[in-house]
DOMAR-737203 format. One record per residue (C-alpha): x, y, z. Coordinates in steps of 0.02 Angstrom, whole numbers, padded with zeros to 5 digits, always signed. Layout:
<kolnus>
XYZ/...
</kolnus>
This chain:
<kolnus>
+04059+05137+04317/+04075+05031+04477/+04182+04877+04545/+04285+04808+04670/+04458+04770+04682/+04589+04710+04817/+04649+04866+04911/+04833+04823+04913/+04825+04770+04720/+04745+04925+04662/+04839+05040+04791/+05002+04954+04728/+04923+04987+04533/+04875+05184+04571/+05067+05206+04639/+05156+05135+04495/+05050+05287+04383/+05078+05414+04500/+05269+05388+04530/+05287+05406+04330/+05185+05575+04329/+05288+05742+04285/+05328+05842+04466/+05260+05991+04360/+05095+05928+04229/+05078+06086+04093/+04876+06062+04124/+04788+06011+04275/+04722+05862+04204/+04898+05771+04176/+04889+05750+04362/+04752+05643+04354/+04743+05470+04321/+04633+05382+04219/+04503+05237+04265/+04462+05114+04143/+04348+04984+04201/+04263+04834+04085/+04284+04646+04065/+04316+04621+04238/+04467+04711+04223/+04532+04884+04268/+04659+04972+04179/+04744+05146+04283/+04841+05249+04163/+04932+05404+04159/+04994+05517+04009/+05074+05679+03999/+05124+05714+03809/+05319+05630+03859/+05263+05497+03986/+05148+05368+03995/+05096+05213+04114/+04993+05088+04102/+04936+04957+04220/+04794+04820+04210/+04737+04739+04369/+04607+04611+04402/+04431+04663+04472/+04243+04621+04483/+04172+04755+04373/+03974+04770+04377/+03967+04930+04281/+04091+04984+04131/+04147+05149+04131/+04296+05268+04133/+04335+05410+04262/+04487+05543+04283/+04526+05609+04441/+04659+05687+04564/+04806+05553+04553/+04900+05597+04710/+04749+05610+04817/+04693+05451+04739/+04847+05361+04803/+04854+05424+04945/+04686+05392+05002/+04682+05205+04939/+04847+05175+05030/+04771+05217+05190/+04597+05107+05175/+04576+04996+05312/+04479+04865+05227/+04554+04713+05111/+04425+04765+04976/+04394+04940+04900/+04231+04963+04801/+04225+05112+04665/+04088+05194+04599/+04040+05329+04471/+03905+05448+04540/+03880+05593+04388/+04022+05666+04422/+04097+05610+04590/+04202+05455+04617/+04141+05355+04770/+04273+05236+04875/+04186+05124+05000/+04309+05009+05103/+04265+04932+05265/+04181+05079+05372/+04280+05226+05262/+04193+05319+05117/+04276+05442+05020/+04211+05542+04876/+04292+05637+04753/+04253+05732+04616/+04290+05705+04441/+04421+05788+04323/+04371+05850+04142/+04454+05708+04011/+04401+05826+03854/+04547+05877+03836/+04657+05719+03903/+04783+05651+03761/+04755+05485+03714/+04888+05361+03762/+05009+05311+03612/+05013+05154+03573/+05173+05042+03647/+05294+05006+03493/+05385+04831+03442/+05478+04735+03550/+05665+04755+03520/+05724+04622+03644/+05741+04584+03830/+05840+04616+03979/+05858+04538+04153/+05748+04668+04256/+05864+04649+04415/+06010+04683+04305/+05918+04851+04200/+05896+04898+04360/+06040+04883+04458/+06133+04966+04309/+06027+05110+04328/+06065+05145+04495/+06243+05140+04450/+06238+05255+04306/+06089+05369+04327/+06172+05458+04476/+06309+05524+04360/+06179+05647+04267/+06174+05827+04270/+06039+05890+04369/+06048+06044+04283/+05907+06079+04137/+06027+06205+04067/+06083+06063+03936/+05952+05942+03917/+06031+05820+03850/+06167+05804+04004/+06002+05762+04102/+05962+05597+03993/+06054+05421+04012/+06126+05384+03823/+06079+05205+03787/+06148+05122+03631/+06123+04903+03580/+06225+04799+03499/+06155+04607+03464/+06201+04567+03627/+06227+04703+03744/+06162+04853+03804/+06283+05009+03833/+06207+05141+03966/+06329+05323+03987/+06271+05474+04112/+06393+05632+04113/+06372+05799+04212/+06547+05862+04145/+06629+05825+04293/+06607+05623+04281/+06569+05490+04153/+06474+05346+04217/+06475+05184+04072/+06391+05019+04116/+06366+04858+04013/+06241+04724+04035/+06190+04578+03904/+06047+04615+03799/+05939+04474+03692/+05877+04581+03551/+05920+04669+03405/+06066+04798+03362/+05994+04996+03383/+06096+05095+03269/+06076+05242+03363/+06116+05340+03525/+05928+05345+03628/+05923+05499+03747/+05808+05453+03898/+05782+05573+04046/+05871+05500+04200/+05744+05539+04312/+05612+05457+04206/+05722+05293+04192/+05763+05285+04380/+05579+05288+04397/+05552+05136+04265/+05718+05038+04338/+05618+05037+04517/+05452+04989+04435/+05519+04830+04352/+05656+04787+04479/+05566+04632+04543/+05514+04578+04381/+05585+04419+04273/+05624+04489+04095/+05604+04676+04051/+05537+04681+03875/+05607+04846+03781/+05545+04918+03630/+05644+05066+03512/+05516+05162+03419/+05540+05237+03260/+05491+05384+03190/+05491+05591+03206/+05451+05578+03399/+05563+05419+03455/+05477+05343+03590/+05541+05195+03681/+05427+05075+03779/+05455+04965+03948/+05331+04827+03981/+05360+04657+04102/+05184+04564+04148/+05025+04686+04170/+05112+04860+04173/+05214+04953+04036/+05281+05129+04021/+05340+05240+03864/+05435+05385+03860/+05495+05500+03722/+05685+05549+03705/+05776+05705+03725/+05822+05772+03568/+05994+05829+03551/+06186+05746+03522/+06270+05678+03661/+06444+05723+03689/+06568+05609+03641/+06629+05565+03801/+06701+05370+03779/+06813+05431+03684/+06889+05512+03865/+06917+05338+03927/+07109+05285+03898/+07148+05134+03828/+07286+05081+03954/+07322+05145+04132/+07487+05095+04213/+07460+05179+04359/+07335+05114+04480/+07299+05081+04660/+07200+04926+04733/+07115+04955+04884/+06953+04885+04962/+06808+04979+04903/+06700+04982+05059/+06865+05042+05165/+06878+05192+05038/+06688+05244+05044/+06665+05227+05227/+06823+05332+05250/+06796+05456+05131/+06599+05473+05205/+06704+05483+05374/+06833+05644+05318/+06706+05729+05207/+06564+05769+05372/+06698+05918+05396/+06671+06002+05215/+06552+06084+05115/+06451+05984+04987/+06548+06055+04823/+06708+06039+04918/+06846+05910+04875/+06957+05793+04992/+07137+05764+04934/+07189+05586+04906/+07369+05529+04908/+07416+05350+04855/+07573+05297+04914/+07655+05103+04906/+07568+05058+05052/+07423+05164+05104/+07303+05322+05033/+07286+05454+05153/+07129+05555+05139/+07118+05751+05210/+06992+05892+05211/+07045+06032+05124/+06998+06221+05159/+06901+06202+05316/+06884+06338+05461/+06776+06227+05552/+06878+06071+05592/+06992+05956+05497/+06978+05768+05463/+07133+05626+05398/+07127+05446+05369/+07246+05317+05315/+07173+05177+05209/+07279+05013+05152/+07307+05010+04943/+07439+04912+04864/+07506+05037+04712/+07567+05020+04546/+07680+05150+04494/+07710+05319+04553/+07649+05411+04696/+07508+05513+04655/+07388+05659+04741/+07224+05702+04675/+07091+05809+04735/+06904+05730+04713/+06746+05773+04759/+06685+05642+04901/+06498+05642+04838/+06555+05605+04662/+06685+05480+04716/+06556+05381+04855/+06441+05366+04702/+06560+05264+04602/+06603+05171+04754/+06431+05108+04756/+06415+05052+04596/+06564+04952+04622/+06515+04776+04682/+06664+04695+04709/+06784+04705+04867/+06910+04787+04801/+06914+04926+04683/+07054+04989+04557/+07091+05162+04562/+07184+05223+04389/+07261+05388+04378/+07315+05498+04200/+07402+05640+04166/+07332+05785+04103/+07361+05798+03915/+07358+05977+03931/+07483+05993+04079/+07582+05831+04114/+07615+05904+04282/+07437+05892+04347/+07346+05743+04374/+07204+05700+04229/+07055+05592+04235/+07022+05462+04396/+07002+05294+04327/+06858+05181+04462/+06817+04990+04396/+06821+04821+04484/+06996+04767+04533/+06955+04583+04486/+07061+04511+04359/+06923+04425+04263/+06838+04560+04239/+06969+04662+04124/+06841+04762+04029/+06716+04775+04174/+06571+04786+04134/+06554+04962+04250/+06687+05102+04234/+06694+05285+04305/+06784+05429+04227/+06814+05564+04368/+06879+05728+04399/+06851+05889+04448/+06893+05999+04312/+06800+06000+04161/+06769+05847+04078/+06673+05898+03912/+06671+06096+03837/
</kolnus>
């Protein structure tokens, strides 16, 4: 095998693979990636029995061949290159790089027992790529981190004919986003890991329509593909809690407020507590005042302006939880709504976080939040 390819194209080829690679491969050779050169093309994939990528790049290719090795290394040695060109070539067993006056060599990786990519299923329909990946970012974050329950680690995605439905829960928050889909209706729930789809959302971001295909079968696998690169993944296996059903149907209680005020204040009040610890929030006619609760270390208060709807209320929220539905939020002002607590009117139930805009009565993004259990 041997050609040569434009350093920044390949480099920017060998990082899209590696990005998508498991943090732990079960074999040595999942780390690798492999090398597929022929028909003046190149195509870099990766595969590790849940994930795979796949990228094709253009190149002039004087010898066909295919190679494994080290992924990482591989990256990081092509990002560093100094020249505009980067020439490959097979030696027996021992990859060469040649670009400007740096030569690298490195040796091969056994691909006996490499699985062999599965092939990308049907089309199901498309998506803005800006928008699948903006609504990511907002509802990936509200995952568990914890591979305890696997299925609290996935995003649950869900189609209609014209919209896709994305929810993230750790228990302690329910993130829901919809965005308009051009496809077909999925009549199932599709389990994907969040870290695996925040990985795919920054991949495609820049994109112009994300093409997004729901497999079939014992092993549902769903594909993501937008010009020369696509990526599969299989689902987690499991049910996902039934946690729209937590959203209330009305909310007469609410406080507008402007959303950037409320995140940059709560940031502000929450340096002086712990990480897991909450701030108290009290929404009056007029203002919210913010205070750290249960510190030895220092204290914190801020007054931010709201204009409220009903009684005055006091909850107690984690900041970290609460600045990550802030962000989502793209519109100046933000709606708080607050419940009671079906199992103790006198305690405060679910937090309520959407766009305050009027036009946008069933926004499109909503955020379920408290800190007591949300799901058993």
């Amino acid at each position: 095998m041997k050609f040569q390819a434009d350093r920044e194209v390949l480099g920017e080829a060998i990082s899209f693979v590696v990005r998508l690679m498991s943090p732990k491969p079960q074999l040595p050779q999942l780390s690798g990636v492999m090398i597929t050169a022929g028909n003046n093309e190149v195509v870099l994939s990766i595969f590790d029995y849940e994930v795979s990528a796949k990228v094709t790049i253009a190149a002039a290719v004087d010898a066909p061949g295919k190679v494994l090795v080290q992924g990482r290394l591989l990256a990081e040695i092509v990002s560093k290159l100094p020249g505009e060109t980067v020439s490959l070539a097979l030696q027996e067993s021992r990859l060469q790089l040649t670009s400007a006056s740096s030569k690298f060599t490195l040796s091969s990786m056994s691909a006996s027992d490499y699985p062999e990519i599965p092939a990308m299923p049907s089309a199901t329909g498309t998506v803005a790529a800006s928008d699948f990946s903006h609504a990511v970012s907002q509802v990936a974050v509200a995952a568990s981190r914890e591979e305890v329950t696997p299925v609290l680690t996935a995003v649950m995605i869900t189609a209609s004919a014209k919209e896709l439905t994305m929810v993230a829960t750790d228990r302690f928050r329910v993130a829901v986003k919809n965005l308009p889909w051009n496809g077909k209706a999925v009549e199932k729930e599709l389990l994907i890991p969040a870290r695996v789809l925040q990985e795919i959302a920054k991949t495609f971001s820049h994109d112009g329509d994300l093409s997004i295909a729901f497999g079939e079968g014992e092993k549902e696998v769903v594909g993501f593909s937008a010009g020369n690169k696509s990526v599969s993944t299989a689902t987690i296996k499991g049910k996902y809690p039934p946690v729209l059903q937590l959203f209330p149907s009305e909310i007469t209680n609410f406080a507008v407020m402007n959303t950037h005020d409320l995140l940059d204040a709560t940031k502000r009040v929450a340096l002086v507590v712990d990480r897991e610890k909450p701030l108290r929030y009290k929404f009056t006619a007029t203002e919210a005042t913010l205070e750290s609760i249960g510190s030895d270390v220092a204290e914190a208060s801020e007054q931010v302006a709201c204009s409220l709807t009903g009684e005055e209320t006091i909850v107690s929220l984690r900041p970290q939880f609460l600045s990550d539905a802030l962000n989502g939020i793209e519109n100046e002002n933000v709606r708080v709504g607050f419940t009671t607590n079906p199992s103790n009117p006198n305690k405060p139930g679910p937090v309520l976080l959407s766009a305050a805009d009027s036009k946008q009565a069933n926004s499109d993004f909503k955020y379920l939040l408290q800190p007591n259990l949300l799901v058993s």
